[in-house]
PDB file of N, CA, C and O in Angstrom:
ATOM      1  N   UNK A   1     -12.987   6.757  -7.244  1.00  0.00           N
ATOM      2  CA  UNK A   1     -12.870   6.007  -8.466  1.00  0.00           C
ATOM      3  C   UNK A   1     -12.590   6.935  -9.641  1.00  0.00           C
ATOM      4  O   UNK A   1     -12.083   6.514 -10.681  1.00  0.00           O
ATOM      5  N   UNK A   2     -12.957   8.306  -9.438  1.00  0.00           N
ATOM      6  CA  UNK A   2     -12.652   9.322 -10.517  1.00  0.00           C
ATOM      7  C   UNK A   2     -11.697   9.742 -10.453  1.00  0.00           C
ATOM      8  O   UNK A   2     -11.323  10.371 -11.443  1.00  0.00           O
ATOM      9  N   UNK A   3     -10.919   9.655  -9.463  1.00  0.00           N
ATOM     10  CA  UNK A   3      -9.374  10.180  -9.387  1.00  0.00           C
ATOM     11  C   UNK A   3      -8.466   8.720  -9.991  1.00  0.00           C
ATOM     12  O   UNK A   3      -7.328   8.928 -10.413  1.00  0.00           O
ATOM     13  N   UNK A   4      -8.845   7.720 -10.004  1.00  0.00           N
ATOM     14  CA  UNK A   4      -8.376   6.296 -10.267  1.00  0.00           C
ATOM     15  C   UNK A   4      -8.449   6.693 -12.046  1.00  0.00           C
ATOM     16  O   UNK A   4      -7.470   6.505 -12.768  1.00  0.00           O
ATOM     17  N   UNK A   5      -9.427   7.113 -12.435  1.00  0.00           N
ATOM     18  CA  UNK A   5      -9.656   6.471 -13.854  1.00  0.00           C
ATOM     19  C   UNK A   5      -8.784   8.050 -14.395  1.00  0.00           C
ATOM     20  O   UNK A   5      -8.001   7.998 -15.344  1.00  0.00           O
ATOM     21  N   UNK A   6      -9.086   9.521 -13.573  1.00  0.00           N
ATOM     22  CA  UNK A   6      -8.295  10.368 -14.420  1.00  0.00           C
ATOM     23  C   UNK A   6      -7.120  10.195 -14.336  1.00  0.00           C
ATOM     24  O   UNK A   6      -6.488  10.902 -15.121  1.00  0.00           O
ATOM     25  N   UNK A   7      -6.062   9.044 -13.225  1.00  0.00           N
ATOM     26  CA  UNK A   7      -4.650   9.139 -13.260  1.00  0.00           C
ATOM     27  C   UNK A   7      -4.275   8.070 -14.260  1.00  0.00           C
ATOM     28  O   UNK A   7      -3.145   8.220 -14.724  1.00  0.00           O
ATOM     29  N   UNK A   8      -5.093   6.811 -14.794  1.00  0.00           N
ATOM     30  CA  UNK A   8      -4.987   6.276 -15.766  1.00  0.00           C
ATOM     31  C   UNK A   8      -5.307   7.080 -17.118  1.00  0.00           C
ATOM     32  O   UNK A   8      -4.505   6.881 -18.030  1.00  0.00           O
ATOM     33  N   UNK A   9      -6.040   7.687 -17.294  1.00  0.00           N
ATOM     34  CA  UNK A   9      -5.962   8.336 -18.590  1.00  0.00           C
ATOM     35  C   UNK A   9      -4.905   9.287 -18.691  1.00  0.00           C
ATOM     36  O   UNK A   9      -4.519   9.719 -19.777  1.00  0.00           O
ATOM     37  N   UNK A  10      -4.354   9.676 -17.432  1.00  0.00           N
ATOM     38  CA  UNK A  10      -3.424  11.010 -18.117  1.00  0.00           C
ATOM     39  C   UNK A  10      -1.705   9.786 -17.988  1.00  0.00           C
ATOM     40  O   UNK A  10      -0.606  10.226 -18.325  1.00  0.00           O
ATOM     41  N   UNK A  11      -1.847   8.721 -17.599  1.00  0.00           N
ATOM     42  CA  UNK A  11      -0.975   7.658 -17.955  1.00  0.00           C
ATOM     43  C   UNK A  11      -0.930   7.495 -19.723  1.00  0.00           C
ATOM     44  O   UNK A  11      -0.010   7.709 -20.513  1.00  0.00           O
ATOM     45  N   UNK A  12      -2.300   7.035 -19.933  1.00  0.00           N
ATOM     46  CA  UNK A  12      -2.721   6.630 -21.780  1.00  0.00           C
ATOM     47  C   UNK A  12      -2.469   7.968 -22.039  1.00  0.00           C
ATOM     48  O   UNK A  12      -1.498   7.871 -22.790  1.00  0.00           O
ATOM     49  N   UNK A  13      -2.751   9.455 -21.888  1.00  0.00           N
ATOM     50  CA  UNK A  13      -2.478  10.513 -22.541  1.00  0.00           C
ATOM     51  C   UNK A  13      -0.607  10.472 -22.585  1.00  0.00           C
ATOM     52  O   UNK A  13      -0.116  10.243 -23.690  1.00  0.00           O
ATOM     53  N   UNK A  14       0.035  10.620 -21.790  1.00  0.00           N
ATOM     54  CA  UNK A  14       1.552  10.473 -21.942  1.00  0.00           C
ATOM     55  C   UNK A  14       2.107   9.112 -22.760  1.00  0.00           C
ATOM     56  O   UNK A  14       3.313   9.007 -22.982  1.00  0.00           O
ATOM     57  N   UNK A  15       1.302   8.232 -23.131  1.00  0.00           N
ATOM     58  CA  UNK A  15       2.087   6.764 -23.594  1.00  0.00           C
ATOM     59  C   UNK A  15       2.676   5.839 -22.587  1.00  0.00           C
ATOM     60  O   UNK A  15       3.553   5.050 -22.938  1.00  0.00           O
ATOM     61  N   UNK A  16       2.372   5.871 -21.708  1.00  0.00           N
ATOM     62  CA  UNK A  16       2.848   4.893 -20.114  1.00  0.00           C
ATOM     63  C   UNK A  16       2.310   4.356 -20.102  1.00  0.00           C
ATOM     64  O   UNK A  16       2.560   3.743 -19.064  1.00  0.00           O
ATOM     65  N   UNK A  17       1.256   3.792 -20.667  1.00  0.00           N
ATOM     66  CA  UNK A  17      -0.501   2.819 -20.492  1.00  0.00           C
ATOM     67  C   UNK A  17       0.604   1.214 -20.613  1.00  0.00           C
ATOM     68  O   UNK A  17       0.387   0.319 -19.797  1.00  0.00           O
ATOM     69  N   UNK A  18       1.382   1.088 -21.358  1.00  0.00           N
ATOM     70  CA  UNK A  18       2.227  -0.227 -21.446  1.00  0.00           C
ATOM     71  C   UNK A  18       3.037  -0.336 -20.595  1.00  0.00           C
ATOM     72  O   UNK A  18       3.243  -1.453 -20.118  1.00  0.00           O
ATOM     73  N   UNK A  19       3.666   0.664 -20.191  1.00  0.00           N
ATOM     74  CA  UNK A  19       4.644   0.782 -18.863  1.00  0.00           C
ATOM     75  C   UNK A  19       4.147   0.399 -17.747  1.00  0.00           C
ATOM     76  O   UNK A  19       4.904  -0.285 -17.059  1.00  0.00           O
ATOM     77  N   UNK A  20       2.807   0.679 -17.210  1.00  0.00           N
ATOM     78  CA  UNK A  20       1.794   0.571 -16.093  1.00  0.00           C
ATOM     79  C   UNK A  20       1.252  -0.283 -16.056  1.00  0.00           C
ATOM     80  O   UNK A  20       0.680  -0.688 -15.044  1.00  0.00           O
ATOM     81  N   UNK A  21       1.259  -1.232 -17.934  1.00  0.00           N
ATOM     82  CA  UNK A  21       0.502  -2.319 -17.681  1.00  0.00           C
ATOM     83  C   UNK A  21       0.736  -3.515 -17.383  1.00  0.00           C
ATOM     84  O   UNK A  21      -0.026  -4.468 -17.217  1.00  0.00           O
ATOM     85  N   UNK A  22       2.807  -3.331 -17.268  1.00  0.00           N
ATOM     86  CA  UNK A  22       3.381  -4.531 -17.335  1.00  0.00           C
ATOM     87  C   UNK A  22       4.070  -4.305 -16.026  1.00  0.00           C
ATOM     88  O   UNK A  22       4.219  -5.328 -15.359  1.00  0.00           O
ATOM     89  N   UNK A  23       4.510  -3.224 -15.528  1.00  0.00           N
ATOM     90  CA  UNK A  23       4.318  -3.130 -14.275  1.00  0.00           C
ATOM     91  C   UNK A  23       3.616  -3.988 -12.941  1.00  0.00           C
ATOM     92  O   UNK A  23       4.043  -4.640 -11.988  1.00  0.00           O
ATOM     93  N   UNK A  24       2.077  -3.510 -13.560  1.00  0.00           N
ATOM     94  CA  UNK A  24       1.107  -3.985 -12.593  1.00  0.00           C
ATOM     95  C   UNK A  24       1.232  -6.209 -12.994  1.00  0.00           C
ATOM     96  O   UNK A  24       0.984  -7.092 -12.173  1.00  0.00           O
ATOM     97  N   UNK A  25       1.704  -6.408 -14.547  1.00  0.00           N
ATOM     98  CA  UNK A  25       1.373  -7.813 -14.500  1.00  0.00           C
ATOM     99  C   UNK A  25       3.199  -8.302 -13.739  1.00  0.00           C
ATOM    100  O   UNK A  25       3.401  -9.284 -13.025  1.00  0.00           O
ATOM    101  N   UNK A  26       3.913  -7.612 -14.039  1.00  0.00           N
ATOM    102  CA  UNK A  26       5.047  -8.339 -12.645  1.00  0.00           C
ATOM    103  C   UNK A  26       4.801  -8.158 -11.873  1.00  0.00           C
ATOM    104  O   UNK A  26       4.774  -9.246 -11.298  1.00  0.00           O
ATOM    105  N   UNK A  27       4.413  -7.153 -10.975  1.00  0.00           N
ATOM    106  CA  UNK A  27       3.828  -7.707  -9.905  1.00  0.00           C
ATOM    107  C   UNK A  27       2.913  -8.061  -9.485  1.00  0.00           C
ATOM    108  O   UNK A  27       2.731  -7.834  -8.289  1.00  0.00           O
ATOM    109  N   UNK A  28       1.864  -8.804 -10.261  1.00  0.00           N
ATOM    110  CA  UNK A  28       0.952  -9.934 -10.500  1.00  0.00           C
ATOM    111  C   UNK A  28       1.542 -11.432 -10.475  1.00  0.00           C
ATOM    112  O   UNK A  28       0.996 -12.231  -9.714  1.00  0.00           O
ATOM    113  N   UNK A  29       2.711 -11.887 -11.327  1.00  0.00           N
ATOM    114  CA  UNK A  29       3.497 -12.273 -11.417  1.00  0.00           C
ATOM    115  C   UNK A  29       4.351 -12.554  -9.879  1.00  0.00           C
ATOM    116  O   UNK A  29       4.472 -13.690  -9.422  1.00  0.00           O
ATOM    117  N   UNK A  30       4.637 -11.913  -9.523  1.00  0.00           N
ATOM    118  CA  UNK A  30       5.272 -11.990  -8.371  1.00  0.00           C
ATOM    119  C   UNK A  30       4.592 -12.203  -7.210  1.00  0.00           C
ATOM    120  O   UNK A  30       5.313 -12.615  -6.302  1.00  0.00           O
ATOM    121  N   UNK A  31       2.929 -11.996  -6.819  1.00  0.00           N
ATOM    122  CA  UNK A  31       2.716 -12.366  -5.918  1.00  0.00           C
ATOM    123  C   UNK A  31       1.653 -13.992  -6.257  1.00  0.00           C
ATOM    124  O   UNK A  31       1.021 -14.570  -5.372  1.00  0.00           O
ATOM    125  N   UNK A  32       1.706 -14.406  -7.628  1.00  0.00           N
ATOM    126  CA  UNK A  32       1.240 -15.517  -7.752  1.00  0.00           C
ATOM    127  C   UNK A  32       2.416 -16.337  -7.239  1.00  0.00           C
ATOM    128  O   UNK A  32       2.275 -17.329  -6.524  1.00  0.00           O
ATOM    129  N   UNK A  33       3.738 -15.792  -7.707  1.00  0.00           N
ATOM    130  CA  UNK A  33       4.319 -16.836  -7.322  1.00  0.00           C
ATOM    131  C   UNK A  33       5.004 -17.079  -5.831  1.00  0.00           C
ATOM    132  O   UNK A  33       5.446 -18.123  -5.350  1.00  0.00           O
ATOM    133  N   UNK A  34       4.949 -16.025  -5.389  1.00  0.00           N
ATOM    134  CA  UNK A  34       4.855 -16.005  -3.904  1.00  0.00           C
ATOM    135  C   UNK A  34       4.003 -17.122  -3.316  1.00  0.00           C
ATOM    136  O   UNK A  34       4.289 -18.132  -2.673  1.00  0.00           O
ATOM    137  N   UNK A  35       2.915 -16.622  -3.733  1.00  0.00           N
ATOM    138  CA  UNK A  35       1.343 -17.407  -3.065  1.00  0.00           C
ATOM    139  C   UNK A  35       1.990 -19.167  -3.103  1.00  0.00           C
ATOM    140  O   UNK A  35       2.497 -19.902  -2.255  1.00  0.00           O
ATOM    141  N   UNK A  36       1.652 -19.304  -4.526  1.00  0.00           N
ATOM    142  CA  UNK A  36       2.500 -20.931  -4.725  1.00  0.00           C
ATOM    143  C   UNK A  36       3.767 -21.257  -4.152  1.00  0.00           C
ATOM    144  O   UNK A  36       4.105 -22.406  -3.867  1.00  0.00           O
ATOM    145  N   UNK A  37       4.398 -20.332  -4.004  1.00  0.00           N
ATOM    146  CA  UNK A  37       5.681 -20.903  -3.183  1.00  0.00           C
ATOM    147  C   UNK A  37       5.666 -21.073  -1.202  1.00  0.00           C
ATOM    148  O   UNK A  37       6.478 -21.710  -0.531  1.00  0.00           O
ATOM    149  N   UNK A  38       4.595 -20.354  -0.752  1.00  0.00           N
ATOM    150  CA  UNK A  38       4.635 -20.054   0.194  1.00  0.00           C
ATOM    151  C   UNK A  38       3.326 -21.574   0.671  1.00  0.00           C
ATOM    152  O   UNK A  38       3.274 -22.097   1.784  1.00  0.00           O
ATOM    153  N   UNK A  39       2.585 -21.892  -0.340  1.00  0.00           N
ATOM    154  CA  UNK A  39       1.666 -23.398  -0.395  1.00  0.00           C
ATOM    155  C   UNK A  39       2.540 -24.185  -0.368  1.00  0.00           C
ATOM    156  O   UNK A  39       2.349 -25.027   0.510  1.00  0.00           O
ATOM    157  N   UNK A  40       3.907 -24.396  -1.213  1.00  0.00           N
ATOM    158  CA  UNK A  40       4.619 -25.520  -1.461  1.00  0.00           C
ATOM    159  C   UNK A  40       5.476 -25.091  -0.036  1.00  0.00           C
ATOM    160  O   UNK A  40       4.700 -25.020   0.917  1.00  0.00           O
ATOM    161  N   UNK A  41       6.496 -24.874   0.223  1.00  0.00           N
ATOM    162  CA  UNK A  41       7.446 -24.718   1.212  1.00  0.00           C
ATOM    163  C   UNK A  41       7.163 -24.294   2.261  1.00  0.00           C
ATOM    164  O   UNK A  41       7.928 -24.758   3.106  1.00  0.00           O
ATOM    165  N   UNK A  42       5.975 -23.203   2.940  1.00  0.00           N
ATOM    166  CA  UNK A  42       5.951 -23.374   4.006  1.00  0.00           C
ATOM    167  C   UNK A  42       4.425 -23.564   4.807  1.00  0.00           C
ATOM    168  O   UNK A  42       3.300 -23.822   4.379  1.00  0.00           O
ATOM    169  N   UNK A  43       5.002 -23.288   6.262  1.00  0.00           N
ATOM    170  CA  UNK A  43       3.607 -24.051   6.990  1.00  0.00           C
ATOM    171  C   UNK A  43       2.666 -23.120   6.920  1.00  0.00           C
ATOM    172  O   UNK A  43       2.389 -22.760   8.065  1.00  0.00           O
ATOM    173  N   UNK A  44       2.140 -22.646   6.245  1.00  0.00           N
ATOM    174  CA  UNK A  44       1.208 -20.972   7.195  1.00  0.00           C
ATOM    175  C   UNK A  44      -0.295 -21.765   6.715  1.00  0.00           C
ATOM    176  O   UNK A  44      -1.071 -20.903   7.129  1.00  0.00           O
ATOM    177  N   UNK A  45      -1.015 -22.628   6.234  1.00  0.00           N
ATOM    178  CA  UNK A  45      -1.924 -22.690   5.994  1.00  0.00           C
ATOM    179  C   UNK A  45      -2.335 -22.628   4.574  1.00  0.00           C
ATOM    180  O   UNK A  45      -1.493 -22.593   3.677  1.00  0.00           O
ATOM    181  N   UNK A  46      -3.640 -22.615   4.341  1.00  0.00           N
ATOM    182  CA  UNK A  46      -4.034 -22.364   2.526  1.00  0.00           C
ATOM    183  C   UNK A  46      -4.676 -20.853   2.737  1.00  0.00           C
ATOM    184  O   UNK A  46      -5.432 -20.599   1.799  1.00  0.00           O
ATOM    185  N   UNK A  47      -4.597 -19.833   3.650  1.00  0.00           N
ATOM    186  CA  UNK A  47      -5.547 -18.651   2.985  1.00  0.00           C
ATOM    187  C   UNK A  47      -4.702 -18.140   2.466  1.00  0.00           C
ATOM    188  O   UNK A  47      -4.678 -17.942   1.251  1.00  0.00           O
ATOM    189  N   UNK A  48      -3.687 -17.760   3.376  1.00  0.00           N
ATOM    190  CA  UNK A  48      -2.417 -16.780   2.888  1.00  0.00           C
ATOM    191  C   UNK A  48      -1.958 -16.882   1.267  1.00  0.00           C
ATOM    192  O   UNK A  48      -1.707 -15.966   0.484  1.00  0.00           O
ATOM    193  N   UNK A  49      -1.945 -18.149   1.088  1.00  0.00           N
ATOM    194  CA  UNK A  49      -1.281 -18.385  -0.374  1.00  0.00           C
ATOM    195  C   UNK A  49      -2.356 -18.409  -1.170  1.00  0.00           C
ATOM    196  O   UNK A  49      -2.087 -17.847  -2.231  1.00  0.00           O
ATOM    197  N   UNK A  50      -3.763 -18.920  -1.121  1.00  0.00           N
ATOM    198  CA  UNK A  50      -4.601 -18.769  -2.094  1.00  0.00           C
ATOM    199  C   UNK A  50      -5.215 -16.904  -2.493  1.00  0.00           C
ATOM    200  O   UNK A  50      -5.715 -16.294  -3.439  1.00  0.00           O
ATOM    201  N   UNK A  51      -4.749 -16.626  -1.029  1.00  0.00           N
ATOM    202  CA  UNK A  51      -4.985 -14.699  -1.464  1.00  0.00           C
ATOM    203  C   UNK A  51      -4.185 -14.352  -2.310  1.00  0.00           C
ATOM    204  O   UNK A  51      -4.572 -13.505  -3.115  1.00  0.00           O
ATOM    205  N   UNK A  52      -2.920 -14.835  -2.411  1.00  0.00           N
ATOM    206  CA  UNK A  52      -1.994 -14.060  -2.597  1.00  0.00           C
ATOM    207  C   UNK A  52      -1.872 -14.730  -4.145  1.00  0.00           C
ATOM    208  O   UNK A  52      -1.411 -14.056  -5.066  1.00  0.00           O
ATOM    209  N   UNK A  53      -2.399 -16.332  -4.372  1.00  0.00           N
ATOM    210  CA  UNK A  53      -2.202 -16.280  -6.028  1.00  0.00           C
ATOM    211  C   UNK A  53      -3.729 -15.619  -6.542  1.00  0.00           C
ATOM    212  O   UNK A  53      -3.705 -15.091  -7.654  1.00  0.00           O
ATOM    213  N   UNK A  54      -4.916 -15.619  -5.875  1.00  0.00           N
ATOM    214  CA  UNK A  54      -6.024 -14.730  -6.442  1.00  0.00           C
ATOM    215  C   UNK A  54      -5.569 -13.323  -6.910  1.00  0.00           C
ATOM    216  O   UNK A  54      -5.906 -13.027  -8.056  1.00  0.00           O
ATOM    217  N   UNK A  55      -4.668 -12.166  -6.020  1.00  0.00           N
ATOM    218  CA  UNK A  55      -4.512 -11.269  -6.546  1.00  0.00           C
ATOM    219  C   UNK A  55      -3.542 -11.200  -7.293  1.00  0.00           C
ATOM    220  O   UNK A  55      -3.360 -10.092  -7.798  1.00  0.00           O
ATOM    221  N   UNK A  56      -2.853 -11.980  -7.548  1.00  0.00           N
ATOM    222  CA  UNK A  56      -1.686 -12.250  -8.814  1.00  0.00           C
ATOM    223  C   UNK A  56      -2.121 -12.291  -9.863  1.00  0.00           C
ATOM    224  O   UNK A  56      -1.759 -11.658 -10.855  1.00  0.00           O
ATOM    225  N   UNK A  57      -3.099 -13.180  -9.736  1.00  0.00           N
ATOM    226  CA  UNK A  57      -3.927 -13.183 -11.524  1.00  0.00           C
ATOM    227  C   UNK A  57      -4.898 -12.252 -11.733  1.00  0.00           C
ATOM    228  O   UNK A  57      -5.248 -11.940 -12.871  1.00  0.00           O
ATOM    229  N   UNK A  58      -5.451 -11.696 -10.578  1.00  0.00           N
ATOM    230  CA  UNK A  58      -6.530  -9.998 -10.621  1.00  0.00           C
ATOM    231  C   UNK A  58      -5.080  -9.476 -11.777  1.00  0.00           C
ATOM    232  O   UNK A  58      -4.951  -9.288 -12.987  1.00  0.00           O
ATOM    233  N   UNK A  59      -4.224  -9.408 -10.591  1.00  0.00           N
ATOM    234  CA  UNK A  59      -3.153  -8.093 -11.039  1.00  0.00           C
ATOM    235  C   UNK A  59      -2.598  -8.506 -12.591  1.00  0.00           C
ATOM    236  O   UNK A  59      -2.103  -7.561 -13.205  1.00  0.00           O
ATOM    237  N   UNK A  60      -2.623  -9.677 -13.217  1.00  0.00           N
ATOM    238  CA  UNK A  60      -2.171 -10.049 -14.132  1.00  0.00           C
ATOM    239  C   UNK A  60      -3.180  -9.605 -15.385  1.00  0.00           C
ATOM    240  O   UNK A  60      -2.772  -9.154 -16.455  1.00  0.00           O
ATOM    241  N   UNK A  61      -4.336  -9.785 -15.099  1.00  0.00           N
ATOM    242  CA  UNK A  61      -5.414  -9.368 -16.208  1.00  0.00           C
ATOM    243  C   UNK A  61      -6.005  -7.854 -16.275  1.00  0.00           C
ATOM    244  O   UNK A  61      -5.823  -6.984 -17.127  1.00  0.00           O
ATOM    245  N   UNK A  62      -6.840  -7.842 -14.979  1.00  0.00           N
ATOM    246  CA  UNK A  62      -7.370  -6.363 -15.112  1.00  0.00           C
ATOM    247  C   UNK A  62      -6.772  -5.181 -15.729  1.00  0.00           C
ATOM    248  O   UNK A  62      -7.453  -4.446 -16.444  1.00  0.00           O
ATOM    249  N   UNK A  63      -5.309  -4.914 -15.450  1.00  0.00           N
ATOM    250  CA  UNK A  63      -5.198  -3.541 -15.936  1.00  0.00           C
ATOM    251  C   UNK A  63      -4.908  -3.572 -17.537  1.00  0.00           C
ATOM    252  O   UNK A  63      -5.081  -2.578 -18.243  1.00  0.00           O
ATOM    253  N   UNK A  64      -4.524  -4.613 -17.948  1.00  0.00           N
ATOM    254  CA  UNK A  64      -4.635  -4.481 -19.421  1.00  0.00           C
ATOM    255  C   UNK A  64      -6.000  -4.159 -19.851  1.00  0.00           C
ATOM    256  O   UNK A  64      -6.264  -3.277 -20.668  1.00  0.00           O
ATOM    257  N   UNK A  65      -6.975  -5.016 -19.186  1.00  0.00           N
ATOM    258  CA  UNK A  65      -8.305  -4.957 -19.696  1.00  0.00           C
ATOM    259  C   UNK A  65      -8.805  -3.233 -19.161  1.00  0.00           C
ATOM    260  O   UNK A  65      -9.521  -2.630 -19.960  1.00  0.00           O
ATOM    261  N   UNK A  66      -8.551  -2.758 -18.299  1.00  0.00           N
ATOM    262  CA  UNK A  66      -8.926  -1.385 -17.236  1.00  0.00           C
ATOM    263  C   UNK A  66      -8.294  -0.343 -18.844  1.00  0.00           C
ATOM    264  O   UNK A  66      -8.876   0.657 -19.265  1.00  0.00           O
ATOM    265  N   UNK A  67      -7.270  -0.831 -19.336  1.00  0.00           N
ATOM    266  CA  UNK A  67      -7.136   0.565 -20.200  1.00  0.00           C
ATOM    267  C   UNK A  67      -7.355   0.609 -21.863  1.00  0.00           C
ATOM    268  O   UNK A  67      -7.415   1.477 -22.734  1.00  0.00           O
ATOM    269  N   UNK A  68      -7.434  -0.761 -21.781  1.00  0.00           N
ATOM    270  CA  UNK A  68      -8.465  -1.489 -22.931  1.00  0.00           C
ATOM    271  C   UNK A  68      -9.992  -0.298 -22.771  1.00  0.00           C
ATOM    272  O   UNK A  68     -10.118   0.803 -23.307  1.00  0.00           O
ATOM    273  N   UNK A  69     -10.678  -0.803 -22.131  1.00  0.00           N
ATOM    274  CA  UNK A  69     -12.147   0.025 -21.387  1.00  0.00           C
ATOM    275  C   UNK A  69     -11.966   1.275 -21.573  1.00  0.00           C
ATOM    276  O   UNK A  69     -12.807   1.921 -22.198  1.00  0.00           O
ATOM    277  N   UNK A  70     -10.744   1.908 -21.028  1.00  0.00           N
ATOM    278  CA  UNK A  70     -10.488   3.401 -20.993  1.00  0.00           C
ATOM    279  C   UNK A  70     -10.361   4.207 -22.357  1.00  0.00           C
ATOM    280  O   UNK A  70     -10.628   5.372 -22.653  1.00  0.00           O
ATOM    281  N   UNK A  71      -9.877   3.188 -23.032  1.00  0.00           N
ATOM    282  CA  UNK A  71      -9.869   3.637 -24.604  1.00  0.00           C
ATOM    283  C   UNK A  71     -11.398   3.964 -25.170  1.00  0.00           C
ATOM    284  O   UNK A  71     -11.728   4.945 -25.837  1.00  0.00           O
ATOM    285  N   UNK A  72     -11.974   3.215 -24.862  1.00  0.00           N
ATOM    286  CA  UNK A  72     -13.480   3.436 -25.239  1.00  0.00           C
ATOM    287  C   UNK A  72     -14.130   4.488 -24.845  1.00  0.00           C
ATOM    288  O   UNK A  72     -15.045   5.130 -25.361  1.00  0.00           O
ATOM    289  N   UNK A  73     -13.595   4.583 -23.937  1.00  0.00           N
ATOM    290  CA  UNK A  73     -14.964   5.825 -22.935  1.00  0.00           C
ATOM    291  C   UNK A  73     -14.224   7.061 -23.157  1.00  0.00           C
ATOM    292  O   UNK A  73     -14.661   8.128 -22.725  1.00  0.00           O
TER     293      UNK A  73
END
């Protein structure tokens, strides 16, 4: 987890913290809408697609908030 938080800070130390953060929300973005598309059109069941829009919206919020936090500490 300490190698996690020093490769995000030396991200916020270079100015990439927005680059990384919109990054991580398209492809947040992309696997929500996967998830929902894969509920609507095909057969596989409800886990597959409800995993896959849960970590869409993880991926959509957290890292803004992760370097939000990082600013503080």
């Amino acid at each position: 987890m300490d190698e996690l938080l020093d490769i995000l800070d030396l991200f916020s130390d270079l100015g990439l913290d927005g680059v990384v953060v919109w990054l991580f929300r398209l492809l947040g973005f992309v696997a929500t809408l996967a998830g929902v598309a894969l509920w609507l059109f095909a057969d596989v069941g409800l886990l597959i697609p409800a995993v896959l829009i849960i970590i869409g919206i993880i991926l959509l919020v957290v890292p803004g908030l992760l370097f939000e936090l990082l600013e503080f500490v």
